[in-house]
C-alpha positions, 0 to 999 in steps of 0.5 A: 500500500502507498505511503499515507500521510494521515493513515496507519496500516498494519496489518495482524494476521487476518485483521488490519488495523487502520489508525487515523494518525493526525494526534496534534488534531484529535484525529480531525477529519480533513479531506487528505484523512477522509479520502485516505480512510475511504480508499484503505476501507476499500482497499482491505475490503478487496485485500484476500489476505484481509478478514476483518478491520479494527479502526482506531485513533492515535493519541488520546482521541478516537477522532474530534470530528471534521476539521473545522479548520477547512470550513472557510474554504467551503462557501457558496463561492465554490458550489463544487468544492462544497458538494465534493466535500459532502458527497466524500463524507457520505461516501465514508460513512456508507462504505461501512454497510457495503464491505464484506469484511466486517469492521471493529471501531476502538474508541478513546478520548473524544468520539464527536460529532463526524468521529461520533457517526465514524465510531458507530457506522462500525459494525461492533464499537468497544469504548473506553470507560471516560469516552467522550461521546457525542453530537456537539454540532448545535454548539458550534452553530452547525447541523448533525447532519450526513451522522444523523442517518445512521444514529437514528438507525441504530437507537430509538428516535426519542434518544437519537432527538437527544443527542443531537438537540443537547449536544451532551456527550455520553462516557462510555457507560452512558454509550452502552445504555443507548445501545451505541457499543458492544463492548466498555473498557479501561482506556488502556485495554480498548484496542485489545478487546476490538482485536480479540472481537477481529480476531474471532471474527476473523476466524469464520469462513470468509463467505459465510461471514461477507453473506452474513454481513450483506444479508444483515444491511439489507434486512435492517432497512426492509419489511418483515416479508422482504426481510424474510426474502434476503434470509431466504436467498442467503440460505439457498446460497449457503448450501451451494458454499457449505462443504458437507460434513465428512462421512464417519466410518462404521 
């Protein structure tokens, strides 16, 4: 893989570990860490040697959310620089759903606003006990926005309105009761408790785990009948790559 200038790749045994590495920032998103993280997403999606990722930040936060600094150059001046901008930043937060390879978010310090919606489009999150965990767009006078759609898939609706309208975050405790992680943590044991979750991960037949993975993203979002029609297929598919059991002789 191409040197990156914002993007730790290490790869142990079948679970690569992508690390957002700009620390002096919290882990901001600017469009050099988005496009990297889009692109290394993708890339261990196709990688055969590849099972499973862990996300996780450098220094003390997972991320802070996007780099505000980069906001006074997307102004209705430039109607395309701001459309790339967003459509980059949807793209990062749906490629989650369309990978085969399921994704382990490690979570310390602050997870906020755009690194909030990062930490939870994972498929399983582990967070540190002190996490700082949150929506503080309102603060700042802008919109949870392109984060929102996958908050409010993932906890009730009452709960989603309160993150994003108080802008207070939750520890990680508090993440746990809204159903926004798998696993809590000391600070120091998170990256070892989303690897051990890789690692088991890793483990499955890599078809049946791909197939398991699309079926889930496509059922969340359909009704009982359709839902019922991926599981259908899913299992018509699984006979056709299941090896059958070896005979036991007499």
């Amino acid at each position: 893989m191409q040197d990156l200038q914002h993007l730790l790749v290490e790869d142990r045994g079948a679970v690569r570990i992508l690390t957002l590495n700009r620390p002096e920032k919290h882990n901001a998103l600017n469009t050099v860490l988005t496009r990297e993280l889009l692109d290394s997403l993708r890339a261990a999606d196709r990688d055969p040697a590849v099972n499973a990722v862990v996300l996780t930040g450098a220094g003390k936060s997972f991320c802070a959310g996007a780099d505000t600094s980069e906001f006074s150059a997307l102004t209705p001046e430039d109607p395309q620089a701001v459309t790339a901008r967003a459509d980059l930043t949807t793209a990062l937060h749906l490629v989650f759903s369309q990978m085969n390879k399921p994704v382990v978010s490690a979570v310390r310090g602050n997870a906020l606003g755009g690194g909030a919606g990062l930490a939870i489009a994972c498929d399983l999150c582990v967070m540190s006990e002190s996490v700082r965990f949150g929506y503080p767009e309102l603060r700042h006078g802008i919109v949870a926005a392109v984060v929102m759609a996958n908050l409010v898939r993932q906890v009730g609706r009452k709960q989603a309105f309160e993150l994003v309208s108080l802008g207070e975050p939750l520890d990680g405790a508090g993440a746990r009761a809204f159903g926004l992680c798998n696993r809590v943590a000391p600070d120091a044991e998170v990256l070892d408790v989303a690897l051990q979750l890789a690692g088991r991960i890793a483990g499955w037949s890599p078809i049946a785990m791909a197939t398991t993975k699309r079926s889930f993203h496509r059922a969340a979002d359909l009704g009982l009948a359709q839902a019922l029609e991926v599981g259908r297929d899913a299992n018509v598919m699984m006979r056709g790559f299941r090896k059958p059991a070896a005979k036991q002789e007499a």
